[in-house]
C-alpha positions as CSV (number, residue, x, y, z in Angstrom):
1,X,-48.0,25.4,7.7
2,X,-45.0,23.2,6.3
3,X,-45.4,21.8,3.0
4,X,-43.3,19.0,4.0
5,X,-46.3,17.9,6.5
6,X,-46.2,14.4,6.9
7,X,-42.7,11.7,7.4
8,X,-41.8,7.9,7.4
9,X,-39.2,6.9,8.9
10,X,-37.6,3.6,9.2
11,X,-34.2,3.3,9.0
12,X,-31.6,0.3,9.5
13,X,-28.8,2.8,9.7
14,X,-29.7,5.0,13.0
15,X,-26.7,7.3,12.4
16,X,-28.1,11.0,13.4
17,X,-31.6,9.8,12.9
18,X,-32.8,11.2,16.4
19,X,-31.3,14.5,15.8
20,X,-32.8,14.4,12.2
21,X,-36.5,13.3,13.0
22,X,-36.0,16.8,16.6
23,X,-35.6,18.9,13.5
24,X,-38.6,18.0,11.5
25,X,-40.8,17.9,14.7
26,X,-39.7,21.7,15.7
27,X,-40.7,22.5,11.7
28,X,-44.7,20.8,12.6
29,X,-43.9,17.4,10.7
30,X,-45.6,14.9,11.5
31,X,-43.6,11.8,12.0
32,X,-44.7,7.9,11.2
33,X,-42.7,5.3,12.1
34,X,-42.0,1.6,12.0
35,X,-40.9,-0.8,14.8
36,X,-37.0,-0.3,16.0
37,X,-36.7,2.8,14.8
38,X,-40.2,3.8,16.9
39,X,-38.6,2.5,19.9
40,X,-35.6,4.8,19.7
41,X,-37.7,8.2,18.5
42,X,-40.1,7.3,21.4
43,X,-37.2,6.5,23.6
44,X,-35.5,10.5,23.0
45,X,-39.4,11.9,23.7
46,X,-40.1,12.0,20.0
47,X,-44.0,11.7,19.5
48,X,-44.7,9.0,16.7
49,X,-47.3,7.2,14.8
50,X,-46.5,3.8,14.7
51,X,-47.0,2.4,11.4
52,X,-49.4,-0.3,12.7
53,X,-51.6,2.4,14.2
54,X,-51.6,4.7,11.1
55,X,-52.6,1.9,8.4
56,X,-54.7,0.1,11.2
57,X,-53.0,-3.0,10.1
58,X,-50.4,-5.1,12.5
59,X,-47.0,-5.6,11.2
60,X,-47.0,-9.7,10.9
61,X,-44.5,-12.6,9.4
62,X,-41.5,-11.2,12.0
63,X,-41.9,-8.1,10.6
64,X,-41.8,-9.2,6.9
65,X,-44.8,-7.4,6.2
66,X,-44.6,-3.6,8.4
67,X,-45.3,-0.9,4.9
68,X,-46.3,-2.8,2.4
69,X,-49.9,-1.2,2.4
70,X,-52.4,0.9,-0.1
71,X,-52.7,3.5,2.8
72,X,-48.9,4.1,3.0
73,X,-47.8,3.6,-1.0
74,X,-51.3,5.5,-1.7
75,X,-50.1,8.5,0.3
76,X,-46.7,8.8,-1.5
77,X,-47.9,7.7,-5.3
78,X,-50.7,10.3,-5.4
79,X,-50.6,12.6,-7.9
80,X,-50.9,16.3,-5.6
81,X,-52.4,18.1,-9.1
82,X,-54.6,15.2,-10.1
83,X,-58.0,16.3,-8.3
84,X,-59.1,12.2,-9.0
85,X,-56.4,11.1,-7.3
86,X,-56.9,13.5,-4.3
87,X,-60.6,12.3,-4.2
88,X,-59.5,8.7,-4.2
89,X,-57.8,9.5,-1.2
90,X,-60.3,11.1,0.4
91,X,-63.0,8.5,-0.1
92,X,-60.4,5.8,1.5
93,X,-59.8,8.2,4.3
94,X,-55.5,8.0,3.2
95,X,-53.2,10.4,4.6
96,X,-50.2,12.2,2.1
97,X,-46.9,11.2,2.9
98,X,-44.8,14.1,2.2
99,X,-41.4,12.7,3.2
100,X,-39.7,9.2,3.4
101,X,-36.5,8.5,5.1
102,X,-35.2,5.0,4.8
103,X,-32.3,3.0,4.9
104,X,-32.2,-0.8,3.8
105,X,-31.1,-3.8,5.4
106,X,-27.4,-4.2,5.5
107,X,-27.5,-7.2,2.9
108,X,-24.2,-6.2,1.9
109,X,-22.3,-5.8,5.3
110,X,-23.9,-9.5,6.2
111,X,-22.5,-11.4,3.3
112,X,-19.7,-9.8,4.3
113,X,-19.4,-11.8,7.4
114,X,-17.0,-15.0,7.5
115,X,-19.7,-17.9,7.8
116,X,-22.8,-16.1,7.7
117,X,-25.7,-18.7,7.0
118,X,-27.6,-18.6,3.9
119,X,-30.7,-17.9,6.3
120,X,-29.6,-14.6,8.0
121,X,-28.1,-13.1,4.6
122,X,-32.2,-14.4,3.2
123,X,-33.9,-12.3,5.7
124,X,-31.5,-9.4,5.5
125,X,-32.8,-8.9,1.6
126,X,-34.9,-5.6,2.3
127,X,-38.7,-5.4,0.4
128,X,-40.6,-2.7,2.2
129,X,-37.5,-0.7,1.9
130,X,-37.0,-0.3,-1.5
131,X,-40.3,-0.3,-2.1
132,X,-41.4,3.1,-0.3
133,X,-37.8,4.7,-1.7
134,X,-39.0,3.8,-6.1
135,X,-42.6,5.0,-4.9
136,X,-41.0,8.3,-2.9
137,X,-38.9,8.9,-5.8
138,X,-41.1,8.4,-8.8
139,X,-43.2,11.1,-7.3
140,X,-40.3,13.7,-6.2
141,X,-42.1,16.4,-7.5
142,X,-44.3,16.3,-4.3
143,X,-42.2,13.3,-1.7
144,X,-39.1,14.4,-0.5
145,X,-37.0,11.1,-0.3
146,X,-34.1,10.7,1.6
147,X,-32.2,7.3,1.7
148,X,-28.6,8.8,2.9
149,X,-27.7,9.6,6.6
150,X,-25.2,12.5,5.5
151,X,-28.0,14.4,3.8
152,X,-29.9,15.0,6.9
153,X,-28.2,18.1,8.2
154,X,-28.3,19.6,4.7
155,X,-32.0,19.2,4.2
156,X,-32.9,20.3,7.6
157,X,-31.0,23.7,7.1
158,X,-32.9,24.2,3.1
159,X,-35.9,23.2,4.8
160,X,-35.7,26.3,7.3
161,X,-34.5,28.4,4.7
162,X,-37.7,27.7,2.4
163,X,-40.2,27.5,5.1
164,X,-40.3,23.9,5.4
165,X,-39.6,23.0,1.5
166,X,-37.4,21.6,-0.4
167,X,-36.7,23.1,-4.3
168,X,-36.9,20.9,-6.8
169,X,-33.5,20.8,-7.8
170,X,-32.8,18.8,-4.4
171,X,-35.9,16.5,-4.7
172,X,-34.3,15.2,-7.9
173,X,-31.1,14.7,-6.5
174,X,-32.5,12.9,-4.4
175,X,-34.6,10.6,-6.1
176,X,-31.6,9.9,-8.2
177,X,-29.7,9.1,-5.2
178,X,-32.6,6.5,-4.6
179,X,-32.8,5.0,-7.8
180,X,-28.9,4.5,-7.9
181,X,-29.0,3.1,-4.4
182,X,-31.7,0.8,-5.2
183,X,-30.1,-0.8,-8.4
184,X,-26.9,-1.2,-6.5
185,X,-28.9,-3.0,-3.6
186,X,-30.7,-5.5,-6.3
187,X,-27.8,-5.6,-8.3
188,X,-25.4,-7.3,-4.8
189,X,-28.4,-9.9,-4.2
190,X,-28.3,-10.8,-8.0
191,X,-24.4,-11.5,-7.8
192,X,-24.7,-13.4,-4.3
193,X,-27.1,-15.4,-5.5
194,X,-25.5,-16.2,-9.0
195,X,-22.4,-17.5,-7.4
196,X,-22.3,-21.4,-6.9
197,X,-22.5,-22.5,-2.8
198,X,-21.8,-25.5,-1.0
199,X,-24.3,-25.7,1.7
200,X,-22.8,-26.3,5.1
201,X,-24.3,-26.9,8.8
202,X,-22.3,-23.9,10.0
203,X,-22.7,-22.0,6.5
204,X,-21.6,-21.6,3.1
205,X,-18.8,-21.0,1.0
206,X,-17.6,-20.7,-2.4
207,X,-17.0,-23.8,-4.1
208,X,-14.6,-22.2,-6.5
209,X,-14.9,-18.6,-8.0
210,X,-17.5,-18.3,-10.3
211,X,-18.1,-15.5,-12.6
212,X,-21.8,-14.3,-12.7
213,X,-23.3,-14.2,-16.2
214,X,-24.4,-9.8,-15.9
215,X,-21.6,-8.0,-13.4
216,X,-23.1,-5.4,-11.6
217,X,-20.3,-2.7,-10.5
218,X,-20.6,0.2,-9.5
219,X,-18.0,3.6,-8.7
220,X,-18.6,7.1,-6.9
221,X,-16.5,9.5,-8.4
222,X,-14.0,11.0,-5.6
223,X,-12.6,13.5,-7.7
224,X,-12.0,15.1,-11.4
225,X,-7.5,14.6,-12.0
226,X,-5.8,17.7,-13.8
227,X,-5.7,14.8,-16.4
228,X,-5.1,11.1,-17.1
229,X,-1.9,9.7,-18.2
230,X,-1.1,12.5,-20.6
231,X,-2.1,16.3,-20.9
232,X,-4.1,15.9,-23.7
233,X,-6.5,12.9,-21.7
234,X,-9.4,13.9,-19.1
235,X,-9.5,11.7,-16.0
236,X,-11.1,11.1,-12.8
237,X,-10.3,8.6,-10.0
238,X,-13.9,6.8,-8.6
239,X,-14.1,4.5,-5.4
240,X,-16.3,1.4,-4.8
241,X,-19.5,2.4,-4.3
242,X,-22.0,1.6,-1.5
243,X,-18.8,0.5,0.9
244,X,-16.6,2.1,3.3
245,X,-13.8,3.6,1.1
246,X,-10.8,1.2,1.6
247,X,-7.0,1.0,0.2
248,X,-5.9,4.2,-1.7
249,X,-9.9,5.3,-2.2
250,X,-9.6,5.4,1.7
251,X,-6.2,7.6,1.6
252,X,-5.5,11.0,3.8
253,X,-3.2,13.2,2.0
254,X,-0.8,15.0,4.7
255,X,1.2,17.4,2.4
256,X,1.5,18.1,-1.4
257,X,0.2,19.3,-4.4
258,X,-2.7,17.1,-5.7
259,X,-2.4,13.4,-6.9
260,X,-2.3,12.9,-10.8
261,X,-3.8,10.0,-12.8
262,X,0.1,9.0,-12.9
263,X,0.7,9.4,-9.3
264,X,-2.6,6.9,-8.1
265,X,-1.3,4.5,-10.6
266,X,1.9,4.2,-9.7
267,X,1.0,4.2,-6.1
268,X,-1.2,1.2,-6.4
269,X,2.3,-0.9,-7.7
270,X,4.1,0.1,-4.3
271,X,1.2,-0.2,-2.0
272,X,0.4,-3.8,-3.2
273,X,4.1,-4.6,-3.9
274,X,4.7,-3.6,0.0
275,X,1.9,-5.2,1.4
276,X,3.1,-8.3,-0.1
277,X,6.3,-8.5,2.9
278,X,5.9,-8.9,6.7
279,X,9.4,-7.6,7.5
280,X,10.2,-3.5,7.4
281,X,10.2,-3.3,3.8
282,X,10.1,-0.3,1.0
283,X,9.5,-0.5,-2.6
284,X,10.6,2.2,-5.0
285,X,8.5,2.5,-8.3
286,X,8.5,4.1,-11.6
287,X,6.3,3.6,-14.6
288,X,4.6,1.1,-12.4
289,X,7.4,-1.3,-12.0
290,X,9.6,-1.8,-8.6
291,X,12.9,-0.3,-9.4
292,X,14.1,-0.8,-6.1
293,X,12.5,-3.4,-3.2
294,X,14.5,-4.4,-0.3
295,X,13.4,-6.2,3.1
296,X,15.5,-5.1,6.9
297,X,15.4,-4.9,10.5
298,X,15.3,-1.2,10.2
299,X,13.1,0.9,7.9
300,X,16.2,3.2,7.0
301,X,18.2,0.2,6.2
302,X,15.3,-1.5,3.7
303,X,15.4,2.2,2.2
304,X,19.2,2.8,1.7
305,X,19.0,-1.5,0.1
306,X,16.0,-0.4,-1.9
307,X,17.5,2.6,-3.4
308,X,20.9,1.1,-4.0
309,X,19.4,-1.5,-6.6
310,X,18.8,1.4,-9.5
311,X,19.3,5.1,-7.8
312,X,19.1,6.8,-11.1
313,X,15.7,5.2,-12.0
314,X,14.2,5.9,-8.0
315,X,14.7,10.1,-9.3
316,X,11.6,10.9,-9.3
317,X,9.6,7.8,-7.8
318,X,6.5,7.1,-5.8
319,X,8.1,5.0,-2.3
320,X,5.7,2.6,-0.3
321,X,6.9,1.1,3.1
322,X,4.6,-1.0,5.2
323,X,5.8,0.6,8.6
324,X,5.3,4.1,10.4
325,X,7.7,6.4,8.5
326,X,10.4,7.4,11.2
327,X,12.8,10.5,11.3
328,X,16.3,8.4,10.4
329,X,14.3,7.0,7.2
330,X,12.8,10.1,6.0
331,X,16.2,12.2,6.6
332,X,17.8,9.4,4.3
333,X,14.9,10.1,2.1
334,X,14.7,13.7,1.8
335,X,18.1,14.1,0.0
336,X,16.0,12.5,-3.2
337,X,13.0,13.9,-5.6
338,X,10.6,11.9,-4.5
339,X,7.0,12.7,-5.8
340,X,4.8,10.5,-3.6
341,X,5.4,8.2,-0.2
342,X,3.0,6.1,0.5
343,X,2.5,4.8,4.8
344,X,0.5,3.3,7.2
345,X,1.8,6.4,8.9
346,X,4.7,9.1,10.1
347,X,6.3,9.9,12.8
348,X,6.2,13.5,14.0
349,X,10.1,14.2,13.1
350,X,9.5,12.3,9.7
351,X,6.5,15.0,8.9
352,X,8.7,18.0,9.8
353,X,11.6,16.9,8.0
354,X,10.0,15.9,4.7
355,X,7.7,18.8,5.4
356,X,10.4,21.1,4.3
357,X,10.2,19.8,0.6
358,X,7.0,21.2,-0.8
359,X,6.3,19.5,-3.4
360,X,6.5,16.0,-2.0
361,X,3.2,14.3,-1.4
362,X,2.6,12.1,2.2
363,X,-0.1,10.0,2.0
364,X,-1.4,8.0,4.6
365,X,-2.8,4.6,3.9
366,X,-4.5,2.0,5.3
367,X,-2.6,-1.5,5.1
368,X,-5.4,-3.9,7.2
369,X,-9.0,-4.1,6.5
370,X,-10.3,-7.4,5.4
371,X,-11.1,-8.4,1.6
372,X,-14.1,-10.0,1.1
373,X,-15.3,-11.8,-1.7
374,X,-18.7,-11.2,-1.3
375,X,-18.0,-7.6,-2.9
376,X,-17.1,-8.6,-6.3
377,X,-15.0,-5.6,-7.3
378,X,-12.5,-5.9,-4.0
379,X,-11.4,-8.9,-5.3
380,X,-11.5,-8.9,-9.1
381,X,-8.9,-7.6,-12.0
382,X,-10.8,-5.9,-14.5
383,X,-9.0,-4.9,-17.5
384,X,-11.1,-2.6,-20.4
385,X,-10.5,-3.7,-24.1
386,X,-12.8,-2.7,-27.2
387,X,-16.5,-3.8,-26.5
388,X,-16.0,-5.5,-23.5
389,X,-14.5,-6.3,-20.5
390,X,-11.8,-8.9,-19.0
391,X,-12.5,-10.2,-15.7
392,X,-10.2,-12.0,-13.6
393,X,-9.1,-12.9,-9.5
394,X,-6.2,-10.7,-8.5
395,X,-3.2,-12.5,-8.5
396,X,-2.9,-13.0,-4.2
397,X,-1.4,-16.2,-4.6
398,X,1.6,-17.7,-2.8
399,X,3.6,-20.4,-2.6
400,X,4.3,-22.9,-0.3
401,X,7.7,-23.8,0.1
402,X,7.1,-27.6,1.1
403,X,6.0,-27.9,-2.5
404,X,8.8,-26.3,-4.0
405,X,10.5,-29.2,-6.3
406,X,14.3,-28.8,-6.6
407,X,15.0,-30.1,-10.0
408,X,18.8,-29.6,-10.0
409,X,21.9,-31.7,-8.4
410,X,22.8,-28.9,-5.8
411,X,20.1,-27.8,-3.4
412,X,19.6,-24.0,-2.3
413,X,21.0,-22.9,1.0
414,X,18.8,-21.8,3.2
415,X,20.3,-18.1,3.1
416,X,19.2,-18.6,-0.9
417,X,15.8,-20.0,-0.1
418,X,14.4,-17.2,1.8
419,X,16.1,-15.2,-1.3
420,X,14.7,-17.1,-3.8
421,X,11.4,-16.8,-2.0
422,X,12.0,-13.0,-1.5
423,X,12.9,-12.2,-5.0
424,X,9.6,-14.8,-6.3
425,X,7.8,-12.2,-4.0
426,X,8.7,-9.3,-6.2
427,X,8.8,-10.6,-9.6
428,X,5.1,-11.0,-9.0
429,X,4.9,-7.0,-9.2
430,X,7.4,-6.8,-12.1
431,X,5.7,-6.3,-15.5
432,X,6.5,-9.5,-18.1
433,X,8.6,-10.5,-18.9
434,X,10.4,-10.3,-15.1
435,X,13.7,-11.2,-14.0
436,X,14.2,-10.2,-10.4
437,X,18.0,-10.2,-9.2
438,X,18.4,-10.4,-5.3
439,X,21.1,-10.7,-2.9
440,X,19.3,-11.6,0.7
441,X,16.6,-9.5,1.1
442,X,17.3,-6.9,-1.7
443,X,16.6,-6.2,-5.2
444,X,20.5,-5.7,-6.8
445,X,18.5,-6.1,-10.4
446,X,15.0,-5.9,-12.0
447,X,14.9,-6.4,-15.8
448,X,11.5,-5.7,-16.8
449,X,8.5,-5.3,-19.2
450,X,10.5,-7.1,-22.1
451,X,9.5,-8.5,-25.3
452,X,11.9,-12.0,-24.8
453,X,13.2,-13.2,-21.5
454,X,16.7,-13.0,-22.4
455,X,16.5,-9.3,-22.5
456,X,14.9,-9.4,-19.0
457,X,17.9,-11.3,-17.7
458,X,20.2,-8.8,-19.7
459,X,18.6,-5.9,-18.4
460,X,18.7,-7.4,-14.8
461,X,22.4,-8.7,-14.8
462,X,23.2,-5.2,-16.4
463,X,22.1,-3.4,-13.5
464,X,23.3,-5.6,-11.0
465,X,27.1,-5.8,-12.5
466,X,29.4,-6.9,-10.1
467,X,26.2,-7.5,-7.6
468,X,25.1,-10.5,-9.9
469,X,27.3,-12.9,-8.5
470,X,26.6,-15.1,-6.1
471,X,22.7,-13.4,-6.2
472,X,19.6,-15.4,-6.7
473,X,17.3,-15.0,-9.9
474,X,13.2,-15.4,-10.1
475,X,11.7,-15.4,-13.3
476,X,7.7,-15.1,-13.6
477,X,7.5,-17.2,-16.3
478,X,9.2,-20.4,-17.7
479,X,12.6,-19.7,-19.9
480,X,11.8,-20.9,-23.1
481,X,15.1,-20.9,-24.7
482,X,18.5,-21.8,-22.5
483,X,19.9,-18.6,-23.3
484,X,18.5,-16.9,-20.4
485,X,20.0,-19.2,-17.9
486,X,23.2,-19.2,-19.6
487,X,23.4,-15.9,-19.1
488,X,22.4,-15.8,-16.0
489,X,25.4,-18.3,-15.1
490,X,28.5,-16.3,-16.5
491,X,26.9,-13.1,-14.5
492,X,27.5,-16.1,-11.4
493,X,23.9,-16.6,-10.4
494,X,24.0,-19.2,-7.6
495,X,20.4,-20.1,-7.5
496,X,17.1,-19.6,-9.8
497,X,13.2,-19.7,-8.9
498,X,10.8,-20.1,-11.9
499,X,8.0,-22.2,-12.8
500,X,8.9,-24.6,-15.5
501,X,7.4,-26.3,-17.7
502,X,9.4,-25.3,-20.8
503,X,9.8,-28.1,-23.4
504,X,13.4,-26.6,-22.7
505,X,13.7,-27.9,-19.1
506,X,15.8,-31.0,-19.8
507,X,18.5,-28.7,-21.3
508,X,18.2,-26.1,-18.6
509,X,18.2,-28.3,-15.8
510,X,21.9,-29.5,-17.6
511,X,22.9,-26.3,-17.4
512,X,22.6,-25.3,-14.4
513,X,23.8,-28.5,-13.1
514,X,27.1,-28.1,-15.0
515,X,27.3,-24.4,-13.5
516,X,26.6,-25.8,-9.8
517,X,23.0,-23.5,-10.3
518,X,20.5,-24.5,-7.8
519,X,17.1,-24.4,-9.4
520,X,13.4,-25.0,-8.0
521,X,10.4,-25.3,-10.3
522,X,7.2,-23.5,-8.3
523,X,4.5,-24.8,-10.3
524,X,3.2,-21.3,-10.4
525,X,3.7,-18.5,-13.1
526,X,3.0,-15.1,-12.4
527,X,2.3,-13.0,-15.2
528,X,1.7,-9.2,-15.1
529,X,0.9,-7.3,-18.2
């Protein structure tokens, strides 16, 4: 006979459940089950004990109330070596329940959901759930637990191996698994219901963003990195836990060696720089800043713009482009050390050609997928600093322009406005202090990461040379000094983007209106440390 002689299931994820549940019944296990998932066993010719029938007691409330009994909780909590406990059984004629598989409510899939009502995300909060996972897995030593689809094929194949057993080693994995899912699962509800609603008649919805006083977060480990930014530093790189693995946790790598700490990084600039564009656009990075970002009809002619702006720093660089790589772009490309391209996808010719370089890494990404702000991590900054942590909304903002305010004589063309907007674009990606020189829809100079803003617009104007005349300038932050500007003017800067609010304004504004300088103010500063 089986040790494993006795199963509940009741699962809200039915993924390879029937197939799972054949496999215990060919091993003599007998199977209990609760409503849906009854239907389906009993539907594939599965013989089961409803949970009704086994506990003589009705499911009742809409099904709020199905487990939540002494003669199921009994039957996993009881000591096996504790002949009191056995006897208590006996005398209450309960049953051991040798096996639980369960799955909860999808509480975090239906907060998810644009407009979901307050009611439907209450009743998806799972009780009985939960409940027969802690009492499966405070007993492991005797209830095999199992609250994860993608373990049923495993534990099927030890289980014929050990004659219908599982060793210990597994039954504390998987109570572990259970206690982690479980704290997860309580840990969502806590942070949906700490957050301030508005109640609507079709809904609810944030009234603003509003921090929870205990953040619960939580990250699988994908893999152990050869190290972090330097040799001498271990590293790993973790997903979000408990969702479907999205943006570069969700990547497929289609040639290379493996990713380093440095190369996941630095990805993460391009992919969210490029995201940022609707047009055929690639973004060159190094060190995390855009060293090249340039906007065309044609993939291969965004990529020749791009790496025109600073072809010496692009040696080496991680690319992004928001469109399926193509053979004319990656010929262009494979001419340059590249060490990672990040796309939504390649063409066939663009895999053979870039095939050819070995140590190249292709990765495929995902560029759709919806943020949600009902998971908190998705769309939170979180940066680590001694004892504690800094919490913030990612910067997604954009501006409008009907709200830009020209605060010069001469008015941008409308060539410079979409430049102006392109180039406001980009400095958002640029680490502060940023000055981001453009010409159309083309970085000609980046100046970034520096102490004063001056040396920003030096750096920029110094890369640009000849290309800074008659270009457009964005700045993520006010100037507070005039000597930025002026500089900016005898390099022939036609128009500037910023956000003002300097107590210099007054004097800048002069300037540029003695220079013929169109400038807007956006309201909105853009900081990136």
């Amino acid at each position: 006979m089986p040790k494993i002689k006795r199963a509940l299931i009741s699962v809200s994820d039915k993924t390879g459940i029937i197939e799972f549940a054949k496999g215990l019944l060919e091993m003599g296990v007998e199977i209990i089950s609760t409503g849906g998932t009854a239907k389906i066993l009993q539907k594939s010719k599965i013989p089961v004990i409803e949970v009704s029938e086994y506990t003589g007691f009705p499911e009742m409330l809409d099904g709020r109330v199905k487990t939540l009994h002494p003669k199921i909780h009994a039957g996993l909590l009881a000591l096996r070596n504790n002949a009191e406990h056995i006897k208590q059984l006996k005398n209450e004629k309960i049953g051991l329940i040798d096996m639980v598989v369960v799955n909860l409510y999808p509480f975090e899939n239906t907060i998810a959901k644009a407009g979901v009502k307050l009611e439907e995300a209450i009743e998806n909060i799972d009780i009985g759930g939960p409940a027969m996972l802690r009492s499966a897995a405070k007993n492991y030593q005797s209830v095999a637990v199992v609250c994860n689809p993608g373990r049923y094929q495993a534990i099927l194949e030890e289980m014929k191996k050990h004659r219908g057993d599982l060793t210990l080693k597994t039954r504390q994995q998987l109570a572990e698994e259970v206690f982690l899912l479980t704290s997860h699962y309580d840990g969502v509800i806590h942070n949906f219901l700490n957050m301030k609603f508005k109640i609507k008649e079709e809904g609810f919805q944030t009234t603003e963003l509003s921090f929870p006083n205990f953040l619960e977060l939580k990250f699988e480990k994908i893999q152990d990195l050869r190290y972090g930014e330097n040799p001498h530093q271990k590293a790993a790189f973790y997903r979000d836990w408990g969702i479907k693995p999205w943006g570069l946790a969700g990547i497929r790598q289609l040639h290379g060696k493996e990713l380093s700490f440095n190369n996941i990084y630095d990805m993460h600039a391009a992919y969210e720089c490029v995201k940022e564009f609707e047009e055929p656009t690639v973004v060159i990075v190094k060190h995390n800043n855009p060293c090249g970002v340039a906007s065309a009809k044609e993939l291969v002619a965004a990529y020749q713009d791009a790496l025109e702006c600073d072809s010496v720093s692009a040696f080496g660089s991680i690319i992004g482009v928001n469109r399926e790589l193509d053979g004319a772009t990656a010929r262009e490309m494979s001419s340059l050390f590249i060490e990672v391209i990040v796309a939504p996808s390649y063409s066939k010719d663009a895999l053979a050609i870039l095939k050819e370089k070995k140590n190249i890494r292709l990765i495929e990404a995902s560029f759709t997928g919806a943020l949600s702000h009902r998971q908190p991590s998705l769309n939170l900054d979180l940066k680590k600093v001694s004892g504690g942590l800094l919490v913030q909304e990612i910067d997604r903002r954009q501006i409008d322009p009907r709200s830009f305010k020209v605060v010069t004589k001469s008015h941008p063309t409308e060539e410079e406005t979409v430049s102006l907007l392109f180039a406001w674009r980009v400095a958002k990606y640029v680490k502060s202090n940023a000055i981001v020189l453009a010409q159309g829809t083309k970085t000609v100079g980046i100046g970034a990461g520096q102490m004063s803003r001056v040396d920003a617009v030096m750096l920029a104007t110094l890369e640009a040379k000849e290309r800074a005349k008659n270009s457009v300038m964005a700045s993520d932050a006010f100037f507070p000094k005039p000597d930025g500007v002026e500089l900016a003017a005898k390099a022939g800067v036609r128009a500037i983007i910023q956000p003002g609010g300097s107590v210099e304004d007054e004097t800048i504004i002069k300037i540029c209106n003695e220079n013929n300088i169109a400038m807007i103010f956006t309201g909105m500063r853009h900081f990136r440390h």
